[in-house]
N, C-alpha and C positions, 0 to 999 in steps of 0.2 A: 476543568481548566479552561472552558473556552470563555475569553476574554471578550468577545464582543458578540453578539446577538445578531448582529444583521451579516444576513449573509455573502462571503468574499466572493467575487467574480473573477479572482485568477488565483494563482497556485502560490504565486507570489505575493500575492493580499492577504491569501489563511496564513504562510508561513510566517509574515511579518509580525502576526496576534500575538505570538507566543515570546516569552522567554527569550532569552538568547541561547540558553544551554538546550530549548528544547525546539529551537529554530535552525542550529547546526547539525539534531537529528533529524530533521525534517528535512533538511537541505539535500543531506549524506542519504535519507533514503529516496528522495526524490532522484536524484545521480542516476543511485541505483538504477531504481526501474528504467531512467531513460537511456543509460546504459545497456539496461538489459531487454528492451524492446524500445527501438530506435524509432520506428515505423509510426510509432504509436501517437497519438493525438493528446495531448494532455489539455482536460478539462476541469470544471468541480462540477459535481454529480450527486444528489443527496448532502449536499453542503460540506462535501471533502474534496480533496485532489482523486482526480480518476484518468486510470489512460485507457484510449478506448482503438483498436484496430478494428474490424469485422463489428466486435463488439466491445464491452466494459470488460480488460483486462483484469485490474486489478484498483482498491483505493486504499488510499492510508487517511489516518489522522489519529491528532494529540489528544491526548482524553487524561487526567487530573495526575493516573500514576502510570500510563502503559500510550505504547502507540499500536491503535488499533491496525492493522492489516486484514486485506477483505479481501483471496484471492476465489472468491466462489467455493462452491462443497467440492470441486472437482480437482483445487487447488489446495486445499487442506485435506483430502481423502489420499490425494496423491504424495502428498510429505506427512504423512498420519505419523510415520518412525519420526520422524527428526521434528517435528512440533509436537509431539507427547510430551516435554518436558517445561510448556507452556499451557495456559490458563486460553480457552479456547470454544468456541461452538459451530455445528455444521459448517458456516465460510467464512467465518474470523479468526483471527488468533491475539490475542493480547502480549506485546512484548515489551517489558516493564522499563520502566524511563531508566530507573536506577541500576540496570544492569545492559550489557557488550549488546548492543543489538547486531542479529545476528546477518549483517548487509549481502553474507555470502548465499544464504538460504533463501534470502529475500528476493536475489537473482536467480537462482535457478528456479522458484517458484514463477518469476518473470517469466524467464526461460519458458517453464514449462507450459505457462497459459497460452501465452504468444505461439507456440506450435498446434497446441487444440485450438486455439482459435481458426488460426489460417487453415487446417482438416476440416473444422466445421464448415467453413464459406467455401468449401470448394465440394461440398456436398449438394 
């Protein structure tokens, strides 16, 4: 699904590529995470949206049928119950365009990065 080749320099330039139907989920999880880690710096990183405190929090992006989610192995090892019912490997998780994405999970996956992170940096 990605619409154009050269790569977006804001959050706001990848969202614009897509869809409208798949730019209003982009938007709603973008909220999210800045919702759910305020702190956080939003950049693109690997040629997605990334939010980065101490470190790289968490990235998302559109991909043909699913939006990808990258919350690290320590963020998908830590919700292993509640994303078993998703298509997924060590620090991604695939969440399919066509169905309820799940914005609540997606925050407390925030949630939970943003607190290992800030234990890390004070190590």
């Amino acid at each position: 699904m990605k619409p154009n080749t050269s790569q977006a320099q804001t959050v706001d330039e990848y969202i614009s590529r897509y869809p409208e139907k798949v730019q209003l989920i982009l938007q709603k999880v973008r909220d999210t995470v800045k919702k759910a880690a305020p702190a956080a710096t939003e950049i693109i990183s690997y040629q997605l949206p990334a939010y980065k405190l101490h470190s790289n929090l968490v990235y998302f992006g559109a991909w043909k049928n699913h939006l990808g989610f990258y919350p690290t192995a320590s963020g998908i090892r830590s919700f292993k119950k509640e994303l078993s019912v998703y298509e997924g490997a060590k620090g991604s998780v695939k969440f399919p365009l066509d169905k309820p994405m799940p914005y609540g999970l997606i925050s407390k996956i925030v949630k939970f990065r943003v607190k290992e992170d800030v234990a890390k940096s004070k190590k």
